[in-house]
N, C-alpha and C positions, 0 to 999 in steps of 0.2 A: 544413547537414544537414537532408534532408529529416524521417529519422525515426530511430530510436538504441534500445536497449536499455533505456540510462540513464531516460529522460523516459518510457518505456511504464511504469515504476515508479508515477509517481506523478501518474498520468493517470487522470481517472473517467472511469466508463461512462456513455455516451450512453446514453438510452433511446431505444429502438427507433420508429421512426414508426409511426403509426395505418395501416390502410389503409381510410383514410376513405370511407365512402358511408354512405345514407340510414339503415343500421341501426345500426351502430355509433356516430355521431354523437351520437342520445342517451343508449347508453347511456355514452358517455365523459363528458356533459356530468354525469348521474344521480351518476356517481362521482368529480366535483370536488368537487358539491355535498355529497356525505356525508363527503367527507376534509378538507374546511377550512370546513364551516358545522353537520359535526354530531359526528364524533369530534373534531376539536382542540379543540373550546369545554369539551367535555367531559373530555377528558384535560387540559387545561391546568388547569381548576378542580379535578380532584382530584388534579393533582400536587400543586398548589400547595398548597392543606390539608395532605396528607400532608409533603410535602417539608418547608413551614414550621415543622410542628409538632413533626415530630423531631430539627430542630437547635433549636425553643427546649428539647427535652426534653433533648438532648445536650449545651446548653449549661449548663443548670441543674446536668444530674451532673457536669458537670466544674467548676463552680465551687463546689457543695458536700459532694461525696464526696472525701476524702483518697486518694491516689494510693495502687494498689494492684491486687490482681486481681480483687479485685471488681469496681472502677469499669473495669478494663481491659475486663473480660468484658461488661460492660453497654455499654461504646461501643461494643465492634464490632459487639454485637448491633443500636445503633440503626444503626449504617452500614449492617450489612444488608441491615435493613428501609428504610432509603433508598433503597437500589441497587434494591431491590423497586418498590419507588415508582415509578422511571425507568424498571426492564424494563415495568412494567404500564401506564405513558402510552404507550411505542411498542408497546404489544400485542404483546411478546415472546412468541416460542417456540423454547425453548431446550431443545436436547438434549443432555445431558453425558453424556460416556461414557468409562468408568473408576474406579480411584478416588476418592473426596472425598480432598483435600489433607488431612495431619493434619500439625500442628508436629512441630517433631525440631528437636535440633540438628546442626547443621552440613548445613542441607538450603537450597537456593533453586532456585526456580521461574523457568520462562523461556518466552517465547511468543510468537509472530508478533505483528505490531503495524500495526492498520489505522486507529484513532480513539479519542479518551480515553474512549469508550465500552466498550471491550473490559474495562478495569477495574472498570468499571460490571457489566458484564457476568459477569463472574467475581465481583466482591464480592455478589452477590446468593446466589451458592450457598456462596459460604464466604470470608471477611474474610479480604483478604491488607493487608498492608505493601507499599509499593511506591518504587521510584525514580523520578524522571519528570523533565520540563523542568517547570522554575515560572517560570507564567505572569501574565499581569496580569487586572487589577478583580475581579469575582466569582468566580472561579473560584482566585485567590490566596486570597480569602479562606477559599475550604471546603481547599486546598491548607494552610493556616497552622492556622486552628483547629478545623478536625473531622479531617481526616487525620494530621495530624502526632501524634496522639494516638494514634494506632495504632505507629509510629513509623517512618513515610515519610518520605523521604530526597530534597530539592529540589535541583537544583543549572541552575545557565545553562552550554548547551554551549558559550558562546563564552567561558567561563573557566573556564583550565586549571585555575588553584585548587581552583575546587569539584568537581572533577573526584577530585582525590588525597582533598580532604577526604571528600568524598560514599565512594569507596575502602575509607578509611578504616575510616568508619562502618558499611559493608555489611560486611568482615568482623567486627567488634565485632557488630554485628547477627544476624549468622550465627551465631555462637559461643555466644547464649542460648539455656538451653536450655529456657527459658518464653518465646520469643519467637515474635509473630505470623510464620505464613508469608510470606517476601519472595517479592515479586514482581519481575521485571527484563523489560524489553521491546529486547535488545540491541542490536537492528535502529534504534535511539535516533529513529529517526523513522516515520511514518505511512505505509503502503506501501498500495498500494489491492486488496489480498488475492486478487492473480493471479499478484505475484511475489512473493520475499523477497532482498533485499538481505543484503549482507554483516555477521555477527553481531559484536558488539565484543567481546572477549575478557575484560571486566572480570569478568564472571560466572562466568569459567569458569580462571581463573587463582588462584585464593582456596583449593581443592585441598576443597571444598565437592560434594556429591553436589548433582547437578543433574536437576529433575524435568522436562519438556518441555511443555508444554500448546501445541495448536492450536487457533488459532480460525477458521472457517471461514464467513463469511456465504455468503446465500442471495441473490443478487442482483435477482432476479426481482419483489422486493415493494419492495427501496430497497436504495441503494447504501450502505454503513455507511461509506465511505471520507471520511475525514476530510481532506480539501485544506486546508490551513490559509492556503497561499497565493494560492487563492482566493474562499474566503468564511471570515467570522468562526467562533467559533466556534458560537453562539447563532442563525446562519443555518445551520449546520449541524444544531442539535439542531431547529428548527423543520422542518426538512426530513424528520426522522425521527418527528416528532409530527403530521406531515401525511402521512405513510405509511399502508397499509393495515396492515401489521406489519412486525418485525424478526424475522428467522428465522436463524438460526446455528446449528451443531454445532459442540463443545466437546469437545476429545479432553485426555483427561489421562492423558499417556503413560509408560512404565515408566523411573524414576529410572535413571539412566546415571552411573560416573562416571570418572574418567579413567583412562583405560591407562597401561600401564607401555611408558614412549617414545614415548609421544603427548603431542604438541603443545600449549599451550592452543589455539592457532587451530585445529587439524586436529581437537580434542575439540568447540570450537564450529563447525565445520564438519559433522561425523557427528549432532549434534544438530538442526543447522539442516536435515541432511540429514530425520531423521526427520520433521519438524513438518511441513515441505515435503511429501514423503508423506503426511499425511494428511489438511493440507488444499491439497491439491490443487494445489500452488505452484511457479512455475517460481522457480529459486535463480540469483541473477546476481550477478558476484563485485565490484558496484559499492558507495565507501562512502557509506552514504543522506546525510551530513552534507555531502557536495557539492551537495546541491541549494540550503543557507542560502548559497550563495558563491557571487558575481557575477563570474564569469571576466571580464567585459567591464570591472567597475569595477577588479580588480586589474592587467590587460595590457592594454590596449585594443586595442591591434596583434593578441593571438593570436588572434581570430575571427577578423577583417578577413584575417592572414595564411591560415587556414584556406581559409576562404572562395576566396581567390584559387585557391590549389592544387587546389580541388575546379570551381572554373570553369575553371582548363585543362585540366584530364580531359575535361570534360565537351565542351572544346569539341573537343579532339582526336576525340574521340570521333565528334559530330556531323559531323565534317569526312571521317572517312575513312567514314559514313554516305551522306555526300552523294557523295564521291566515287567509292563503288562505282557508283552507277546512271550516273552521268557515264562512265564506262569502259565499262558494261554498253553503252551506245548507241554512244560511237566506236566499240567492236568492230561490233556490229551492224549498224552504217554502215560501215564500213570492208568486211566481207564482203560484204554488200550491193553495193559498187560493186565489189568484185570480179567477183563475179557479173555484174554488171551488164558489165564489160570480156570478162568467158570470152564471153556470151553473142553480143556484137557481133564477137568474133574469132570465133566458130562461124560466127554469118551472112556473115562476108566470105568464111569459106572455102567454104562453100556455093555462094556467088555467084561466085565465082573458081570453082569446079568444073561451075558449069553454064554460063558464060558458055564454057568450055573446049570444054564438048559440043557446044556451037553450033556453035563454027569447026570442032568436026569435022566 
């Protein structure tokens, strides 16, 4: 298959080519040099101040404040001010529109999903709780001891267990009524925020009022899509730290929640519907978790079989291509020598009519 619905999912955007000559040249050369010899050196060294210093600040209050809402209210305040850190190294600009998220019970939050940034990006205007994949090296570890302190919820989607447990704990979660706002990203994987894939129902079967948040980048200054399957992630945040900026609008849209003989799936369908709508997203009814699984390692046969069936289309195809112009010219030659016999039977009768005049 040349090209598919499925794979347009989780495909990044190419940047456009220069049209290179004598003027533009320099100044493309002027603006390498100030995105990776004068902002990254710069934004590196003041993430890293800032970034460092509020997890040694975060760590201290959690190993000497007694559990409580005080120490609760003070960590999320430093995660905040983290996620601040991060939006201000990729010279974010960030337009929310709506209202600020407030705790409730029996409330969670739900929103398209492009890169683990987007959380980043939300925690900066207001500390959510979140489900996610957990991942490996550094990023497990802000996953285990600064997050989990909010009380984010890890689980690996290749086991069903932590699935029921994680479950579990999101309605228990849900149910507090001093609990940080949850965040769910249903779409369970990273879409490159042109479409949306199909929503998982776990969010929306729990009989929990459901808030929608879009997020919509700006594609123009860098691409926020998060390919995991083809660069790290740390190649990923470099890429956005060598950016001119990060620009997104942030829709937090009106709490929905489910009808009377409505579906979970058809309720996370009308949801997905809305988010879709505002940022700007084609909805395709594929599930995104098919992209971790190697059709060719489970059947080896069912491409190879594919494959065949689409080569004799194709050649069927090409065959009765070729063999219309092969018809077009027998006919052509065939009238051709017809013509060619009327016109020699015309001359003989001719010649037989004037040879006749003679002997008259």
């Amino acid at each position: 298959m040349v090209d598919d619905s499925f794979n347009k999912c989780f495909t990044s955007t190419r940047p456009e080519p220069w049209n290179w000559n004598i003027y533009l040249f320099p100044i493309w050369v002027v603006g390498v040099l100030v995105r990776y010899f004068i902002l990254f050196p710069v934004r590196l060294t003041l993430l890293m101040i800032a970034f460092n210093a509020l997890i040694l600040m975060f760590l201290v209050i959690d190993i000497t404040l007694p559990r409580g809402r005080q120490k609760m209210a003070i960590q999320r305040k430093l995660v905040q001010w983290m996620s601040c850190a991060w939006v201000a190294a990729w010279h974010g600009v960030i337009r929310y529109h709506g209202p600020k998220p407030t705790p409730g019970p029996n409330r969670i939050w739900v929103s398209n999903h492009t890169s683990m940034i987007d959380y980043v990006v939300l925690c900066s205007y207001s500390p959510f709780a979140v489900i996610m994949q957990l991942h490996h090296g550094w990023i497990a570890f802000l996953q285990k001891r600064i997050l989990s302190s909010l009380g984010c919820l890890w689980f690996n989607r290749t086991e069903v267990n932590d699935r029921a447990v994680v479950a579990a704990r999101m309605r228990e979660h849900v149910n507090k009524p001093d609990a940080i706002p949850l965040l769910i990203f249903p779409e369970g994987t990273c879409v490159n925020n042109e479409y949306t894939v199909m929503f998982k129902r776990g969010a929306f079967d729990i009989g929990a009022t459901v808030c929608p948040v879009a997020i919509k980048y700006n594609k123009i200054f860098v691409d926020a899509f998060w390919n995991s399957r083809r660069e790290s992630f740390g190649k990923h945040l470099f890429r956005l730290l060598t950016s001119w900026a990060l620009v997104c609008d942030i829709y937090f849209l009106e709490p929905q929640a489910q009808r009377e003989g409505e579906s979970p799936q058809e309720f996370a369908g009308r949801v997905q519907a809305m988010i879709a709508k505002y940022a700007n997203l084609r909805i395709v009814p594929w599930d995104g978790y098919l992209k971790y699984y190697n059709l060719g390692e489970k059947n080896p046969g069912l491409i190879e079989k594919r494959r065949r069936v689409l080569a004799d289309v194709l050649r069927g195809y090409l065959g009765k291509q070729a063999q219309q112009p092969a018809a077009a010219a027998a006919a052509a030659a065939a009238a051709a020598a017809a013509s060619g016999s009327g016109e020699k039977a015309a001359k003989g009768e001719q010649g037989g009519a004037s040879e006749g005049k003679k002997e008259l």
